[in-house]
C-alpha positions, 0 to 999 in steps of 0.5 A: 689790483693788489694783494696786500691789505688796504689801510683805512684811516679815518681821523674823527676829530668830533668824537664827543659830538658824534657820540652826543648825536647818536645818544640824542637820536636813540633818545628820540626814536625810543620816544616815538616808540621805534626799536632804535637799534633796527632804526639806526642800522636801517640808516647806516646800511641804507643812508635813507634818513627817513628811517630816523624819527624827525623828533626832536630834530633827531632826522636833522642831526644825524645828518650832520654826521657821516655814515662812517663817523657814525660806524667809526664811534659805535665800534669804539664804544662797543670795543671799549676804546 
């Protein structure tokens, strides 16, 4: 065990579709009348899809991503880069 930091790099070379996916889930679970917000953090801490709506096919593509590809594109958003 070290002391130093551990320095993650995560390469996202499918940012554009990521980011299409989570707009077209939000779009879905809004539709079925879910707080997607709760739904979305439900299936990032958990990895149950069952928390995303099968709606559109959203539940299908959500699981195309990865739970960090999703994380990774939502901090970018959130922080503007």
């Amino acid at each position: 065990m070290t002391d130093g930091t551990m320095k993650f790099k995560f390469e996202n070379d499918r940012a554009e579709e990521t980011s299409q996916i989570i707009h077209e889930v939000y779009q879905a679970l809004t539709e079925k009348g879910y707080n997607p917000i709760d739904q979305m953090v439900g299936y990032i801490l958990s990895g149950d899809p069952t928390y995303i709506t099968s709606h559109n096919n959203a539940r299908g593509m959500i699981r195309r991503l990865e739970r960090d590809e999703l994380l990774e594109e939502l901090l970018k958003s959130y922080l503007g880069k």
